[in-house]
Structure formats: structure tokens, C-alpha cells
C-alpha angles and dihedrals in degrees: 000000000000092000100055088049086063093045093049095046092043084049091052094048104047085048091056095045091079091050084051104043089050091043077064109048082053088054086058117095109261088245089062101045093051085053104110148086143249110210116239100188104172094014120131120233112227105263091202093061101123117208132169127266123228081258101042104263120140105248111187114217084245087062090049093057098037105120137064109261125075133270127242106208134204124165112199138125130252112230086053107143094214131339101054088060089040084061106036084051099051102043074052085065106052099035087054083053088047092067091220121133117230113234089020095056112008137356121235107207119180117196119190116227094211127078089207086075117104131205082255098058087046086052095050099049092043091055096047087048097047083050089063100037095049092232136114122268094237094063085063127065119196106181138186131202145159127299086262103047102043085047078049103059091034090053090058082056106043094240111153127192136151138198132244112200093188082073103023092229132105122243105221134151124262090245138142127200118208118204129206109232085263095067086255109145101245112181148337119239114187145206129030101293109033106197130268088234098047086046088053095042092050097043089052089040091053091043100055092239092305084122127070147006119303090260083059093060098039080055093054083051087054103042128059133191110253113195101192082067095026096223133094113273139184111284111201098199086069097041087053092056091044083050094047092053091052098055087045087048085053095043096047093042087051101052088038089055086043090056106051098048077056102058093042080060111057087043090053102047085048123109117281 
């Protein structure tokens, strides 16, 4: 009897949890509740999309994503009160960890959200990031638009924010989105301090392979993206064929060795 009174009170717990949940998320400020995103792996982002440079020039998104290397993308505003410097500091962080140099193997392109948002702003924000970061201001590009074009770039994305005007301020995701040089959305990487390990993984994965040393790209064999943890994990598969290698490369090394004592020593035991 006891035990049927648990099972019945467990039952009737687990079947109110959704009402709550959801009682919750309606709690929640329309801004926030429109914050997500809707993952675009593979998509393209618009290469006519025209923003505004830190000094006022018009900068098209296919400018932006003229090179060869890959973009790191983040997508803030620059009057946030919290959590924008949280993020570009921390993606600071772990691209300084990484090793990697910004303009010679990524681009790191910040584009404000708000339209409120001047080249001055967009200055202020790039310097103090190239400070922490050890680079030139040149190698960064923070950039501002209008309320079209910057929906436009986070839509491609999949970014979605919203704005509360009882506090002035947007609700949006810690997320950046790394592109391949082709403008190909690559990967997510998500929270307010992606790792050095999962920056450097991405960078390499949305490169090909251009970027980095060859234990880079053996990593990127071994470690696969896993989207139920949203960071990069060991993949077995890859650490089997590494493994693999290595054994042929032993075997191969040894007979090879073996052969050749033999054939010192025939050559040895032969008539002078």
C-alpha cells in the first residue's frame, strides 16, 4: 500500500512538472523568451548585408568575409551592461589560450544588435579588446548598423533577441558563431568563456585544416563536436585510427629494422 502511495504521488509529480515548467517560461519578459537560436550549420550568411565601420565607412558582410581564414562571430551590443563584455572577454580569453594570431589565422568580427549603437561606441569596445588580446586594432572589426541590417545578419544565424523597453536593454544568448572562410556557418560555441580547446577545434575544423600545426589537425581527427554538451569530446573512432597508424608505423619500422640486421649479416658471414 505504501508503495502505490509513492507511485501515485511520484506520477502526479512528474505530470505537473511540464505545466509548471511552462507556467515559468510565461513568467519570463517577452524579450527573454524570444532570446535562442536556431542553429544554421551549413547555412550561408548574405554577403550584400551593409554595415557601418568604427570610423563610419559602409563595410558589406562579403567584405567582411573576403580572406582565407575563418570568422569568429559575435554578435552583442555595446552599451550592455553585462553580459556583452562578460562574452567578448571571455572569447578574449580563450582565443589568447588558443595561440592563434587574429588577422593572420581567424577574424574576429563583432556586429551590435542595436541601432542605437554609434561607430564610437564600436571603437571603444575594438581597442579595449585588441589591449587584452595583444593584437593591433586593425586585425579586429566591431562593427554597428541599422535595425535591418544587423536582424538581418543575426537571422542568417539564427541568432534571436529581443528588446525590453521597461529596461532599455536586449535579451540575447552567449553564443559565438564560427564561419568557414566561405562565409559557411561552421560551428556554436556556447557560454561566456568558450574553451580554449573547443576555439581552437572550431577555427582548424572551419579552415580545412589551413590553420594550425599538424597536432592541431590530428586533434581535430580525435575530437568531435557533440551537440548534446555543446563542446568538442573525444571521438573513438579517431583515436582508434591514430592508434592504428601508430601500430602499422611499429610494425613497419620493426621488420624494416629486422631486415636490415639480416641482411649486414649475410653479407657479413659471405666469402672475402
Amino acid at each position: 500500500m505504501r508503495r502505490l502511495a509513492w507511485a501515485l504521488a511520484l506520477s502526479m509529480t512528474l505530470s505537473l512538472a511540464p505545466a509548471v515548467a511552462a507556467e515559468e517560461t510565461r513568467a519570463l519578459p517577452m524579450a527573454a523568451r524570444e532570446a535562442d537560436v536556431d542553429e544554421r550549420l551549413g547555412g550561408f550568411v548574405p554577403r550584400d548585408i551593409v554595415l557601418r565601420g568604427e570610423r563610419g565607412e559602409s563595410v558589406t558582410t562579403g567584405e567582411l568575409l573576403a580572406g582565407d581564414v575563418p570568422v569568429i562571430l559575435v554578435l552583442a551590443y555595446y552599451r550592455c551592461p553585462m553580459l556583452c563584455p562578460l562574452l567578448l572577454t571571455g572569447v578574449a580569453k580563450g582565443l589568447e589560450e588558443a595561440g592563434y594570431t587574429p588577422g593572420q589565422d581567424y577574424r574576429l568580427v563583432t556586429v551590435s544588435i542595436d541601432p542605437e549603437d554609434t561607430e564610437t561606441d564600436a571603437a571603444k569596445r575594438r581597442d579595449a579588446l585588441a589591449h587584452k588580446l595583444g593584437a593591433s586594432p586593425g586585425s579586429l572589426r566591431f562593427l554597428v548598423g541599422t535595425a535591418e541590417a544587423t536582424r538581418a545578419v543575426a537571422d542568417a544565424v539564427g541568432f534571436r533577441y529581443g528588446y525590453d523597453s521597461s529596461t532599455d536593454q536586449y535579451a540575447h544568448p552567449a553564443v559565438v558563431t564560427v564561419l568557414a572562410p566561405d562565409g559557411r556557418i561552421s560551428r556554436y560555441l556556447y557560454g561566456l568563456e568558450p574553451s580554449s580547446r573547443d576555439l581552437r577545434l572550431a577555427i582548424v575544423e572551419a579552415a580545412a585544416g589551413k590553420v594550425g600545426t599538424i597536432v592541431d589537425r590530428v586533434l581535430v581527427t580525435c575530437y568531435r563536436y557533440d551537440p548534446a554538451t555543446r563542446r568538442y569530446g573525444p571521438y573513438i573512432s579517431g583515436f582508434l585510427r591514430i592508434g592504428s597508424l601508430l601500430i602499422l608505423c611499429t610494425v613497419g619500422t620493426t621488420l624494416g629494422m629486422l631486415w636490415r640486421r639480416d641482411r649486414r649479416r649475410g653479407r657479413g658471414g659471405g666469402p672475402r
